[in-house]
N, C-alpha and C positions, 0 to 999 in steps of 0.2 A: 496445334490448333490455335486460331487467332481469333478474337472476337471484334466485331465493329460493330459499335448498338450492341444491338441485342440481337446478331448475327452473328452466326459462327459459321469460319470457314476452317476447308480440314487443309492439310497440305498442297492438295494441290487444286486450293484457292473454289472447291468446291461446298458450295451452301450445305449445312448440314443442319437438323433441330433439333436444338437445346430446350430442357425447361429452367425456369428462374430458379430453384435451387443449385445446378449445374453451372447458372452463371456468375449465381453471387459466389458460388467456392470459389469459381476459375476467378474473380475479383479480390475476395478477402488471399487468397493464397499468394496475390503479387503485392498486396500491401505489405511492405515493410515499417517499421519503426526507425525515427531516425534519432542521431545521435545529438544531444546537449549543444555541440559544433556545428553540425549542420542545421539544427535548427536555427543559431547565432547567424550561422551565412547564410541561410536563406532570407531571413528577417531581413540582414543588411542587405540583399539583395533588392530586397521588396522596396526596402525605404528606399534604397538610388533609384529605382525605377518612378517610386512617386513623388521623387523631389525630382524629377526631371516632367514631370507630367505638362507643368505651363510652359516650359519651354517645347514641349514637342506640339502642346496646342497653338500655338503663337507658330509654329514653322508652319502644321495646317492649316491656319491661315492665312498666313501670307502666302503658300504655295496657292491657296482654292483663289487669293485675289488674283494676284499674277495671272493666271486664270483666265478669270476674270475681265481682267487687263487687255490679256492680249486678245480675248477676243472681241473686243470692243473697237471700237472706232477713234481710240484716243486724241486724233489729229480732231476734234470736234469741241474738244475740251476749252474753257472761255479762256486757260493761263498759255494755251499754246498757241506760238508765233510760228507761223508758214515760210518755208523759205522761197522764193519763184520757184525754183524746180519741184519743191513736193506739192505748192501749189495750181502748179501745170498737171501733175499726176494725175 
């Protein structure tokens, strides 16, 4: 039995109904406790992920401009110089 929400399906992925004491065991029963070590790796896990945090917002940004960029009309820009041919285009 597999639950999504607070939906349960049986094996063969068929709805079945549960009450909220049935779900909280079928919960508390996969909770594990974890070990002094893995608490240690997960922590350090946590910190690399948030000590990368401004650099993965600084890529979002610059990806959402690029963006941005290309969908603009950049050849309109006051620093850009036209060459005859992109200015024949």
């Amino acid at each position: 039995m597999s639950y999504i929400g607070k939906v349960a399906y049986d094996a063969n992925e068929q709805v079945i109904e549960i009450d909220q004491a049935a779900y909280d065991a079928e919960v508390a029963r996969l909770e594990v406790e974890l070990t002094a070590e893995e608490i240690s790796q997960r922590e350090a896990e946590e910190a690399e992920w948030n000590a990368g945090a401004f650099d993965r917002a600084m890529a979002d940004l610059r990806s959402r401009r690029n963006q941005l960029l290309a969908s603009s009309d950049w050849t309109q820009c006051a620093d850009v110089t036209l060459t005859v041919e992109m200015d024949a285009a």
